[in-house]
LOBATI-287710 format. One record per residue: residue in one letter; x, y, z of N, C-alpha, C, O in turn. Coordinates in steps of 0.1 Angstrom, whole numbers, plus 5000, padded with zeros to 4 digits. Each point is the difference from the previous one (the first is absolute). Layout:
<rs>
AXYZXYZXYZXYZ;...
</rs>
This chain:
<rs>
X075470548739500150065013499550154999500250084990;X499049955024499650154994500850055018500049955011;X500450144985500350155007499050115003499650094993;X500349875023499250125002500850095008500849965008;X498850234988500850105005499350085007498950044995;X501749995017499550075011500850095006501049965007;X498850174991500750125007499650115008499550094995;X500849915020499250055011501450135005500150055011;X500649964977501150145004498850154996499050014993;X501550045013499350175001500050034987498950024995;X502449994998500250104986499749904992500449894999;X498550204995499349964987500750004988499549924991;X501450165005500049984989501449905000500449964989;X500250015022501049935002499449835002500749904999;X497950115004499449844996499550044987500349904992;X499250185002499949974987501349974989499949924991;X501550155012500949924991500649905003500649924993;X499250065024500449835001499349894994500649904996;X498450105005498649924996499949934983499949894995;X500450305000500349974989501449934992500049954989;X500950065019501549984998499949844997500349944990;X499250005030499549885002499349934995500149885005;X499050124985498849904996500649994983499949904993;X500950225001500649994989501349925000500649964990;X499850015024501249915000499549905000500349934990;X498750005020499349915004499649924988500449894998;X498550184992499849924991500849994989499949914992;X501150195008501249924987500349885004499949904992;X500550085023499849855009499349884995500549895000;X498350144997499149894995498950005013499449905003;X500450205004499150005012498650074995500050084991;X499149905014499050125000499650085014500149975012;X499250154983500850105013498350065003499250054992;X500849945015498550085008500950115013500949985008;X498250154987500550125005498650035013498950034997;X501649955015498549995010500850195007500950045007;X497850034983500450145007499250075014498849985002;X502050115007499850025011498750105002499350005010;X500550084977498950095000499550044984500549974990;X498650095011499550004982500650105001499049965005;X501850184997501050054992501049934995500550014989;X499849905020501849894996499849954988500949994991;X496949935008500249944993499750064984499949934990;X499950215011499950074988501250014992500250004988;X500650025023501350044997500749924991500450024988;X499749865021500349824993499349974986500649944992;X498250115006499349974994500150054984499949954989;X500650195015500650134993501349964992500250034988;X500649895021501849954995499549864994500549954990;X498650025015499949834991500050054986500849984991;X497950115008499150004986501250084993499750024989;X501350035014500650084997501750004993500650084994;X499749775010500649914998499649904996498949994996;X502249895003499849884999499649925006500149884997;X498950195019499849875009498550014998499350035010;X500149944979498450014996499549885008498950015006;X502249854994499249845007500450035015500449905005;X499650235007499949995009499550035004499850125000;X499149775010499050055010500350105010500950015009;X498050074987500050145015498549945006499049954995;X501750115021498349945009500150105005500550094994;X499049925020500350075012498549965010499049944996;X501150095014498749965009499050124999499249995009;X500550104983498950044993499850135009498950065000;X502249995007499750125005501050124994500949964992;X499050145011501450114998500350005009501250034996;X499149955025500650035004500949914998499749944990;X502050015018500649944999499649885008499350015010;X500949894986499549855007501349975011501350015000;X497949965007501149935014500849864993499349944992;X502050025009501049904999498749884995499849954989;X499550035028499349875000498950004991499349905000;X500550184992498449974996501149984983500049894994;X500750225002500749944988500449864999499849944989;X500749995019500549885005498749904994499949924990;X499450125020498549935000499349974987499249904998;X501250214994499350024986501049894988499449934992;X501850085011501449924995499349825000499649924992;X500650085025499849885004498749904996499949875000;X499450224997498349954995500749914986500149884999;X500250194993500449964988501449914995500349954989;X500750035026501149994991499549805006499349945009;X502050014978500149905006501049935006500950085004;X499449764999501149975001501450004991501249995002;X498050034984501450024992500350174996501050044993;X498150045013500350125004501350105003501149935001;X499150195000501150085009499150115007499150034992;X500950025019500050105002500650145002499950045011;X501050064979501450055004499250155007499250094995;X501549895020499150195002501450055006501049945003;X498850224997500750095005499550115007498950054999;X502250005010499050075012500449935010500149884999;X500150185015500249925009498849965007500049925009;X498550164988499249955005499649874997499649915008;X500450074975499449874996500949914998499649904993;X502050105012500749934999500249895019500649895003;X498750215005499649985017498949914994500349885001;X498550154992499049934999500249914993499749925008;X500750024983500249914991500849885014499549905005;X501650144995500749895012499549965012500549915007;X498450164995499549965013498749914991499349935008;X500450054981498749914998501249904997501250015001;X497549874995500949914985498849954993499349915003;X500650174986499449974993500249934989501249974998;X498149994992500049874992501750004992501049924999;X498850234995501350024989501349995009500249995012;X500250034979501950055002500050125001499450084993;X501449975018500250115003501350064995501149945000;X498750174997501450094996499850125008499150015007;X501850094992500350154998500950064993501049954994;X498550195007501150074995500550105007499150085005;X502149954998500350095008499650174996499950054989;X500050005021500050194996501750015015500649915006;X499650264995500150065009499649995015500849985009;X497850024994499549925012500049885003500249945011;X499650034981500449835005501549965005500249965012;X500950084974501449995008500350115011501150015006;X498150044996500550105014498949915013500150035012;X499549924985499049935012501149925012501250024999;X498149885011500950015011500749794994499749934990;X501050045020500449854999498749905001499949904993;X499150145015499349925001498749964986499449904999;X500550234992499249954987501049914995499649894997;X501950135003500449924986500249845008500249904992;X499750095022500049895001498849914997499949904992;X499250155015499050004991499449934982499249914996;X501650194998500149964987500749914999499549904994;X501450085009500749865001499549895001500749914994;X497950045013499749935003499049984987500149904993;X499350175006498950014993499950034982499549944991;X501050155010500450014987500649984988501150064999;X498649854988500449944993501450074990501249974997;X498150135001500850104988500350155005499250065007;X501949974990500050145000499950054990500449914993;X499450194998499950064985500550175002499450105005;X502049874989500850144995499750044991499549954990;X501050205011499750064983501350004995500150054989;X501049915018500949994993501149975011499749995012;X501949984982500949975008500650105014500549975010;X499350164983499850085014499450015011500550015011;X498249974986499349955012500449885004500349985011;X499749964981500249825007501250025008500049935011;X500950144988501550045006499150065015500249935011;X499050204991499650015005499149925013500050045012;X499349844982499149925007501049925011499849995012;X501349954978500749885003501050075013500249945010;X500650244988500350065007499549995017500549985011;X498050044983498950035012499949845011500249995012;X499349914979500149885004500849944995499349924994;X501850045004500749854992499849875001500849934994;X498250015015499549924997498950044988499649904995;X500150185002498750014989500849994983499450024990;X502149935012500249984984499849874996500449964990;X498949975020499549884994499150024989500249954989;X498650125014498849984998499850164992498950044995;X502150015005499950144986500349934983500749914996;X498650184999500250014986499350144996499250065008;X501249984980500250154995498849934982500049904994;X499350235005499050024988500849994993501150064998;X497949824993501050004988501449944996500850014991;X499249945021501149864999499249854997498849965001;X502649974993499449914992499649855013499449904997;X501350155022499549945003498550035008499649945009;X499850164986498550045008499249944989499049945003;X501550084981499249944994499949854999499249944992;X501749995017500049844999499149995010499149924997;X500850135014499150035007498450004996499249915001;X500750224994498750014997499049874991498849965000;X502650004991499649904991499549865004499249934993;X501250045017499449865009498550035004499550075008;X499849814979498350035006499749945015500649945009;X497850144988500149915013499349875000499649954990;X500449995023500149845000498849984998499050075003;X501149774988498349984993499649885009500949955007;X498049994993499449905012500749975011500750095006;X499349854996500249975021501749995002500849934995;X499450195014501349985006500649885004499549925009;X501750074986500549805004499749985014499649905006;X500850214998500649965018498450065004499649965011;X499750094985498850045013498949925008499149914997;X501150145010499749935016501249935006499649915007;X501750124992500949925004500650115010500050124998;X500449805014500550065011501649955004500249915008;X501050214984500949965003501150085009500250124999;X500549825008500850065012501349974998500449895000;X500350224997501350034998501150035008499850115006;X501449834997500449955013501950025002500749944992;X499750105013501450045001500550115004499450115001;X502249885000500950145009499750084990499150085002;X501449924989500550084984499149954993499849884999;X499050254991499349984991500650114990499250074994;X502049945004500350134991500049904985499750064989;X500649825009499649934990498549954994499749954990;X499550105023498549934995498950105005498949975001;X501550165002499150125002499650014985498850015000;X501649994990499950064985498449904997498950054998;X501349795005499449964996498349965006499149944994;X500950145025498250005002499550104993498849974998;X501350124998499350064990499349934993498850015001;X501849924993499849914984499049885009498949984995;X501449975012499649905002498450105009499149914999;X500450195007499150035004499250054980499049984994;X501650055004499349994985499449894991499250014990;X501349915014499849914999498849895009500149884999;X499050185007498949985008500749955018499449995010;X502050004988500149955017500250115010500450114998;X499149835013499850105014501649985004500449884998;X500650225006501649975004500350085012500050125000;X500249775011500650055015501249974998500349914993;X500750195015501449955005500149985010499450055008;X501549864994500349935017501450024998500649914995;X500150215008501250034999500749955015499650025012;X501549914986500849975007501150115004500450084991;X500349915023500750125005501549864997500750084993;X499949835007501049924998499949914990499249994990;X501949925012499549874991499349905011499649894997;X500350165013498949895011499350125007498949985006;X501550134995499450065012498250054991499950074990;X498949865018499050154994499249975010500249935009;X498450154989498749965009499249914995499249994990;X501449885023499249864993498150045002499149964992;X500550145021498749994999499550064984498949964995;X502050154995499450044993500149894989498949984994;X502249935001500349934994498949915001499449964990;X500249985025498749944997498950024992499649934991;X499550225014499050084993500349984988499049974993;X501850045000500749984986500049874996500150004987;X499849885016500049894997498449965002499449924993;X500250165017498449934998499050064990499049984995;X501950115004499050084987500250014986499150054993;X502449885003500050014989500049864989500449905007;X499350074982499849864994501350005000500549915007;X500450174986501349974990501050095011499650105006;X501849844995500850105009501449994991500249884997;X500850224999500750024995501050035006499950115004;X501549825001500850065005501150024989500249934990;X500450155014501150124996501349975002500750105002;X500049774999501649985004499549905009499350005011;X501449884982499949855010500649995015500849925004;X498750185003500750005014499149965008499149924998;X501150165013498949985014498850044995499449945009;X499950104986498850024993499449894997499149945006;X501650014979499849835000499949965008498949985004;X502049975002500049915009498450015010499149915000;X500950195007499150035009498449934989499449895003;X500450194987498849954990500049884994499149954994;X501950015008499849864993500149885012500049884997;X500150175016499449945012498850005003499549915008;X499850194987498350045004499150044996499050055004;X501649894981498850054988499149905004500249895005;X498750164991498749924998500149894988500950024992;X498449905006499849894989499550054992500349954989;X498850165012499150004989501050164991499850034988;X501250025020500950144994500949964991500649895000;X499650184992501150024990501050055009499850075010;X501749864983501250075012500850024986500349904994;X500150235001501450014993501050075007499950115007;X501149814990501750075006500650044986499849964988;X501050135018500550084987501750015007500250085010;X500849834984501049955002501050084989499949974988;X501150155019501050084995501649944996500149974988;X500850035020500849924998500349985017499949905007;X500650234997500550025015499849925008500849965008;X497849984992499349945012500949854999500149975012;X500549964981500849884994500850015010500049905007;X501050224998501049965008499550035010500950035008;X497549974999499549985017499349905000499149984992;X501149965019498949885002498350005001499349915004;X500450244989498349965000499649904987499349915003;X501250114987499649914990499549825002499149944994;X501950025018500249875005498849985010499749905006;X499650244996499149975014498849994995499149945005;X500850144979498750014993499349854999500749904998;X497850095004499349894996499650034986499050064997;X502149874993499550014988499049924996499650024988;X499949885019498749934996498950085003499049964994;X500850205016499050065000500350134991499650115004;X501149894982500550104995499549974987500649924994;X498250155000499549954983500650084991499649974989;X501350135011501050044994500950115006499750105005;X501649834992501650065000500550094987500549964989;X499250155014500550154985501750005002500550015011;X499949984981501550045001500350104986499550024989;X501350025018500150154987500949974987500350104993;X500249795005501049944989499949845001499749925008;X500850094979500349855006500849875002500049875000;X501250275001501349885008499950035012500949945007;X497950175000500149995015499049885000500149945011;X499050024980499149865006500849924996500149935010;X500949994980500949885002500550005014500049915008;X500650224994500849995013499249975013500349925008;X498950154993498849975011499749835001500149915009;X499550074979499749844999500649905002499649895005;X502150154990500749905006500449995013500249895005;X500150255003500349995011498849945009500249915008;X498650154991499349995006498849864998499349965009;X500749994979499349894996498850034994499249904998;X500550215001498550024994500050014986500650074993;X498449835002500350024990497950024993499850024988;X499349985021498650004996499750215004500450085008;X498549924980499550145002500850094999500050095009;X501149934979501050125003499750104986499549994989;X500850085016499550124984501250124997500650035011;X499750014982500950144998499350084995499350004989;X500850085021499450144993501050145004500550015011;X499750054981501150125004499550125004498950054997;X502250005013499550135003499350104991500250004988;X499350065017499050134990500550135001500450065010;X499349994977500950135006498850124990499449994989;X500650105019499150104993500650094992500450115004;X499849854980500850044992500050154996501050074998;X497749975002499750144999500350075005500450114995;X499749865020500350095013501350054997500550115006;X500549804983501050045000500550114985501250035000;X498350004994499550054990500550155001499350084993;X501549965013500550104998501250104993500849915002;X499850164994501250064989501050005011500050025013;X500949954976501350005013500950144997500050084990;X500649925020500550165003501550014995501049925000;X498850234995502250024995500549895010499549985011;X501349954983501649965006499549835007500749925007;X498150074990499749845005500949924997500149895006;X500750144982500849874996501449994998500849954992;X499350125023501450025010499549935013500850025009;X498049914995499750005011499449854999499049954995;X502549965016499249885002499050005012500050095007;X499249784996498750005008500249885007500049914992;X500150055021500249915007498550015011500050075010;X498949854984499150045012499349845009499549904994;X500750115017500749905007501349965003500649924993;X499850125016501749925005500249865009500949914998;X498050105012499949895013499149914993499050024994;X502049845012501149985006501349984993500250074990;X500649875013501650004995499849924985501050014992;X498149935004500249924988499050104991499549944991;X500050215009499550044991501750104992499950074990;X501549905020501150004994500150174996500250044989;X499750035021500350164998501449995000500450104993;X500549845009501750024991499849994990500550084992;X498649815002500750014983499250164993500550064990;X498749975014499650124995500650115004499950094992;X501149945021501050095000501149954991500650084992;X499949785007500850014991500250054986501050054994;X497749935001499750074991500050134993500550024989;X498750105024500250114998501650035002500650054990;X500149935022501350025000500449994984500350104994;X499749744996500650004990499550114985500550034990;X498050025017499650134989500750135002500550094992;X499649905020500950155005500950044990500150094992;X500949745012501250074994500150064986500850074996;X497749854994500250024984499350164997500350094992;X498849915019499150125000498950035010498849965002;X502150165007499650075014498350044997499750115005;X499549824989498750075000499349895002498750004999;X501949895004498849865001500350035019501050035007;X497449934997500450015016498549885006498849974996;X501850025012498749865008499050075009500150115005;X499149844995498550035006499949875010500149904992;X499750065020499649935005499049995009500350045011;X498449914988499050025004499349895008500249884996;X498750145017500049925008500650015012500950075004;X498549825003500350015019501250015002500949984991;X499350065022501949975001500249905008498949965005;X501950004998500749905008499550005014499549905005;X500950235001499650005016498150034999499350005011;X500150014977498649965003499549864999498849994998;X501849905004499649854995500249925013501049955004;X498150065000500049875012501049894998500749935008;X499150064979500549834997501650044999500849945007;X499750184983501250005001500550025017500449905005;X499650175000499850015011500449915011500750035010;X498849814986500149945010500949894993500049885003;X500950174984500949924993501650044997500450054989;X500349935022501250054994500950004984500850094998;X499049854997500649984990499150134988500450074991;X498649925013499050104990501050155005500650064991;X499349985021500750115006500950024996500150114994;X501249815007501349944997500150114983500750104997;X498549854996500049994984499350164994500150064989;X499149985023499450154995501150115006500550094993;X499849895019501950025004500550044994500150124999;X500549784992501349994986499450104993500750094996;X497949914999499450054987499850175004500350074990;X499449985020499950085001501550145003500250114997;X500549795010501550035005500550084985500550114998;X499249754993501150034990499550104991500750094995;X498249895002499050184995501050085008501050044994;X498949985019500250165004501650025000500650115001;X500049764997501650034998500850014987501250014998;X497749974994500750044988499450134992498850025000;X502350044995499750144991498849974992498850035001;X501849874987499249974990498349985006499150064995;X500949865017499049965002498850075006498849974999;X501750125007499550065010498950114997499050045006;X501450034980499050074995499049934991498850044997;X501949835000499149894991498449975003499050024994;X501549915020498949945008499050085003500250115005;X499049864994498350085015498949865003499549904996;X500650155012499149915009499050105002500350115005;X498149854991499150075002498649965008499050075002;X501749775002498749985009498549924991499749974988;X500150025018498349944997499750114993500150115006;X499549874979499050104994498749925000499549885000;X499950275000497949975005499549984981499449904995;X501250254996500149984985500849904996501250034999;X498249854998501249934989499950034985500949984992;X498150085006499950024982500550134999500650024990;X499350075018500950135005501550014997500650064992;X499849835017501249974999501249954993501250015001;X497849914986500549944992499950094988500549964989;X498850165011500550124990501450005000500449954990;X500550095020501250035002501149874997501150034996;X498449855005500949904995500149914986499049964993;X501950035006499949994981500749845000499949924991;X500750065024500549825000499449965012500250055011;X499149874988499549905017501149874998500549954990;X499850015021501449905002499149915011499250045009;X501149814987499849915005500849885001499949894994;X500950175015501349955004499849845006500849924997;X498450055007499649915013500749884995500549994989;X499349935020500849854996499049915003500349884999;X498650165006498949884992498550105007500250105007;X498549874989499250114997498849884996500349924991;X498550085016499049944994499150064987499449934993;X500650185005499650094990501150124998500750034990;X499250045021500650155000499150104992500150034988;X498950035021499250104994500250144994499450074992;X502149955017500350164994500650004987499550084993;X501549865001500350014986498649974991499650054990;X499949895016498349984991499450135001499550054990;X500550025020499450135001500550094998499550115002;X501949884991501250114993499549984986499850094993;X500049825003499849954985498450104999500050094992;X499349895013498650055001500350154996499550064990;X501449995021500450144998501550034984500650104996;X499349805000500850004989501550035005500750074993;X499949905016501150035009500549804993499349895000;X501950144996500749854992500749935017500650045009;X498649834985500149925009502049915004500649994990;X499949985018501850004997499749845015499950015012;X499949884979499649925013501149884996500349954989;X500450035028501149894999499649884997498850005003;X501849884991499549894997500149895014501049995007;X497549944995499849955011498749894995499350014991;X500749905020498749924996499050064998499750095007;X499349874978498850055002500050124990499050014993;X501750075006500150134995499550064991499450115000;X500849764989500050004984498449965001499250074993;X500349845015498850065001499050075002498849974999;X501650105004499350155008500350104990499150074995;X502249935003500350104989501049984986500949924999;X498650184991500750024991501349965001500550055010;X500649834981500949965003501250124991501249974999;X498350154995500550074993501050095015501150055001;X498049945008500450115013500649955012500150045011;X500349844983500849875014501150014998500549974989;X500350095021501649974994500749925011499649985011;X501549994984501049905008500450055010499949955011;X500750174986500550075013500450135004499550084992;X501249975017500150134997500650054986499350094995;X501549895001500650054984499449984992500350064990;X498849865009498750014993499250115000499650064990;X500049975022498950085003500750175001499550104997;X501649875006501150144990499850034991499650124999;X500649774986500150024989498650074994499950104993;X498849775012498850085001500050105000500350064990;X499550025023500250105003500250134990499350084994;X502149915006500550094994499750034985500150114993;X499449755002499850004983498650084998499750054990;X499749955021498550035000499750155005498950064999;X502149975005500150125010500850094983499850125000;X500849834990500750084989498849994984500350034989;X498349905017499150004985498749985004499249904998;X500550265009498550035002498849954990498849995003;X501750004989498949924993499549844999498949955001;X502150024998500449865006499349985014499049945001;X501750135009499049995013498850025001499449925006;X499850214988498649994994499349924999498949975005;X502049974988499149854993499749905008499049935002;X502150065003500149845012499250085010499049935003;X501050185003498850035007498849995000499549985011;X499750024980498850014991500049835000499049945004;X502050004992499949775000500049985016499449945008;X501250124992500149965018498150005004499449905001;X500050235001498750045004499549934993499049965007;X501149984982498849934995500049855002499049934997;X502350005011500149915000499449985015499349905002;X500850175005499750015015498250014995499449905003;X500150184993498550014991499549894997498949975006;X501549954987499449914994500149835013499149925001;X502250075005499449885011500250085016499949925010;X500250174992499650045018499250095000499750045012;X499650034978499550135003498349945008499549894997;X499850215014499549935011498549974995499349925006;X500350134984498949914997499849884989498949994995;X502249935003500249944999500149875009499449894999;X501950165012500449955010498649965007499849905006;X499350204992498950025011498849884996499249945006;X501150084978498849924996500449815005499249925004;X502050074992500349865005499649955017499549905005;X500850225001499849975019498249964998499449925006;X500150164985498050015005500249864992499449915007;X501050044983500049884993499949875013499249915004;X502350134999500249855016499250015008499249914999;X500350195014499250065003498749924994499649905006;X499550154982498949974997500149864999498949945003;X502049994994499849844995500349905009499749884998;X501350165016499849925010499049945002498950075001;X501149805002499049915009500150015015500850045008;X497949914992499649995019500649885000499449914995;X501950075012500949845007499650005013500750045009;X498049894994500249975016501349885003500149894996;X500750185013501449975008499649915012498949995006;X502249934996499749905014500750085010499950114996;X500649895010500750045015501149914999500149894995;X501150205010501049914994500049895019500050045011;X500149804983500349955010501549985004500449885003;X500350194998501650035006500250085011499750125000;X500649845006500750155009501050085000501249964998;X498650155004500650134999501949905004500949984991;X499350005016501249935003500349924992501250014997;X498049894996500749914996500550104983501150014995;X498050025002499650114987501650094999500450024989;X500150005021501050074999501549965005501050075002;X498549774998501749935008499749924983501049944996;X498250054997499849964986500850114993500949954994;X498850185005500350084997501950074996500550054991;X500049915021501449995000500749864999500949985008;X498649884978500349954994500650004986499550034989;X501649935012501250044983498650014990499149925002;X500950174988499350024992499149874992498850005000;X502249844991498849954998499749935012499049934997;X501450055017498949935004498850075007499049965006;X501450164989498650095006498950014988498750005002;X501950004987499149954988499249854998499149984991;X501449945016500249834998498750025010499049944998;X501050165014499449995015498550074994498949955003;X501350144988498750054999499249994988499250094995;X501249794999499349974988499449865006498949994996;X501649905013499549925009498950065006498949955001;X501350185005499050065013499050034991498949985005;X500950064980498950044995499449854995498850015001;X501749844994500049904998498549995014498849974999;X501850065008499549925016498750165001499450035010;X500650044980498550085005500450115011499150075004;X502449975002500150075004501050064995500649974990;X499750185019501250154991501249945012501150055001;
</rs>
């Protein structure tokens, strides 16, 4: 992978020690670094620190004049040369404006200065979109960036970390991209589980539209059409009204995957789905596909693949006093079990007033769904009541809302708690482990495999004892931090995750589908039949050539 560096800030001698700072991080990395300079003073200068130093193997260019070159023509000079397994990292906010308004072949990065983080909301949205990498010179700035935007701690990493150099180290891709020329449309309310992975999959040669849904039924069927006529492969995101809708009007000649969580099990879209126009069902474990299968009867085209998590992103030092601080991120609904995690802290209090809860995520009166469920109400009521009426408790608790930083956040926590009483994966103790924060997860279906059975306990006095033994031999916790991250590394981390999706993805067949001959009526007075004879009904109906 080669690195090319581009800097369009005023102060010269302030791109000459970043440049140099940068390309000596870079290639300890395993990268190679092309230095594209703004004017032949810059690039004397550069030229001056290479030979002068250790950076003898870095190319200096520049566009062959002394004055300063405009953003676009440095760009232009970059772009000639780089490729797709390329970077381009610039700084400056002019060439950081120019860079995101092209798209050129490479990967894009930056690096922040001063101007940039003082610039308005609309660059960094901008970068958001567009922008692969951010590149710090260190954890202050990155504190800085993430300050400025927090969405942008996704996508930061700091010189000379060992995750920029995992980075850099991924060559680039050799003959024909699996997926290219493939046109695929990506489909549902909630993509906060499958944004990580169009990236990967547009790197992978495919073109990727979203057809975001506003409900689990509500969207714009005219756009949802345009979307169906244009794309080969369509991907939905949670077996709800999405499905359903695409797997009424796919074409014969389209790929249709559904990507089935757990939730969707207790609403009736799953029963509406035409699984005979569905050539693969993803499920994220896989006691959520026994369960799927037996309830629902499907038993052709099923795959497990687990959520992805971008391990790096979480890669940051945890702060004084993390390991007084448990982490509850997600509460809703009533079965992700926020009592037993007050119970908990209440029972730290009493051994030692420095353990205190963090609870993170929507609240109650933001959830439509709790909202329209008394018993959900009923139970955040009790939970909240009893926080503010007891002593012990009351300085314990915080409620902090939706955080935008999760890798941010999980500096400060040294326990993530995963109380729930049942959970198709549960991504945030996976994403505490990442951040080396020790995972404290109740025993429930499924668990054991998802996670480490060293970190399952029976019950709360369990997760006491934990607790407390780990909280008295920092070294000891060290350690299990460091197994934790690496176990999360080695089966969720997202290019991994990523490479399995382009795998199903690329190896699908074209199944031209019949129309199902049933009617919507009869389809669903079938549907509210005792379980086997709804299985008995649709293993007959596929017998007879129809769903």
């Amino acid at each position: 992978m080669k690195v090319h560096l581009l800097d369009t800030t005023a102060d010269v001698e302030a791109s000459v020690a970043w440049a140099r700072d940068a390309s000596a991080a870079l290639r300890e990395a395993g990268a190679g670094v092309r230095i594209v300079a703004r004017s032949g003073r810059l690039r004397s200068l550069l030229t001056a620190a290479a030979a002068g130093g250790r950076d003898d193997d870095v190319e200096v260019t520049s566009d062959g004049g002394t004055s300063p070159a405009p953003a676009e023509r440095l760009l232009a000079v970059t772009a000639g040369v780089a490729t797709s397994g390329d970077a381009i990292l610039v700084r400056g906010l002019a060439g950081v404006r120019e860079l995101v308004a092209r798209t050129p072949a490479a990967q894009r990065w930056i690096a922040p200065d001063a101007e940039l983080l003082a610039d308005d909301d609309a660059t960094w949205e901008t970068i958001a979109e567009a922008t692969e990498l951010i590149v710090c010179r260190d954890e202050v700035e990155r504190a800085q960036v993430v300050a400025r935007w927090p969405a942008a701690s996704w996508r930061t990493q700091v010189l000379g970390s060992p995750a920029l150099a995992r980075r850099c180290q991924v060559a680039a891709p050799r003959g024909r991209p699996p997926l290219r020329g493939r046109k695929i449309a990506v489909t549902g309310h909630d993509l906060k589980f499958f944004d990580a992975l169009i990236p990967v999959l547009e790197r992978a040669g495919a073109q990727v539209r979203v057809d975001p849904w506003r409900s689990h039924v509500r969207h714009d069927e005219r756009r949802s059409k345009r979307h169906l006529d244009w794309a080969d492969t369509v991907v939905c995101e949670w077996a709800l009204g999405n499905a359903v809708w695409y797997s009424r009007h796919r074409r014969a000649n389209q790929r249709l995957v559904v990507r089935l969580h757990l939730q969707e099990l207790v609403t009736p879209f799953p029963d509406r789905i035409h699984q005979h126009a569905v050539d693969a069902t993803v499920f994220v474990s896989g006691f959520t596909r026994d369960r799927a299968a037996a309830q629902l009867g499907w038993s052709e085209r099923l795959h497990v693949l687990p959520n992805a998590i971008d391990v790096d992103a979480f890669d940051r030092p945890k702060l004084d006093g993390s390991q007084f601080v448990l982490g509850l991120l997600g509460f809703l609904p009533q079965r992700k079990r926020l009592d037993r995690a007050i119970d908990l802290v209440e029972r730290l209090r009493a051994v030692d007033d420095r353990f205190h809860l963090e609870v993170a995520g929507a609240m109650p009166w933001d959830s439509e769904w709790v909202s329209q469920r008394s018993d959900e109400q009923d139970y955040y009521h009790r939970q909240f009541d009893r926080v503010e009426r007891s002593p012990r408790l009351r300085h314990a608790v915080r409620f902090v809302g939706p955080v935008a930083d999760v890798p941010g956040w999980f500096r400060r926590v040294g326990w993530v708690l995963s109380p729930s009483d049942f959970e198709s994966f549960h991504l945030a103790p996976a994403e505490g482990m990442a951040a080396r924060s020790l995972p404290v997860l109740w025993e429930r279906e499924g668990v054991h495999e998802i996670f480490p059975s060293e970190h399952v306990v029976a019950d709360t006095d369990a997760a006491l004892a934990k607790i407390l033994a780990g909280a008295r031999d920092p070294v000891q916790r060290t350690l299990q931090g460091e197994s934790a991250r690496a176990f999360v590394a080695a089966r969720y981390d997202l290019p991994t995750v990523a490479a399995q999706w382009v795998d199903l993805l690329a190896t699908l067949p074209k199944r031209p589908t019949a129309v199902s001959a049933i009617p919507d009526g009869v389809r669903d007075l079938a549907n509210r039949l005792p379980a086997p004879a709804k299985v008995l009904a649709k293993q007959a109906a596929r017998k007879l050539g129809v769903a």
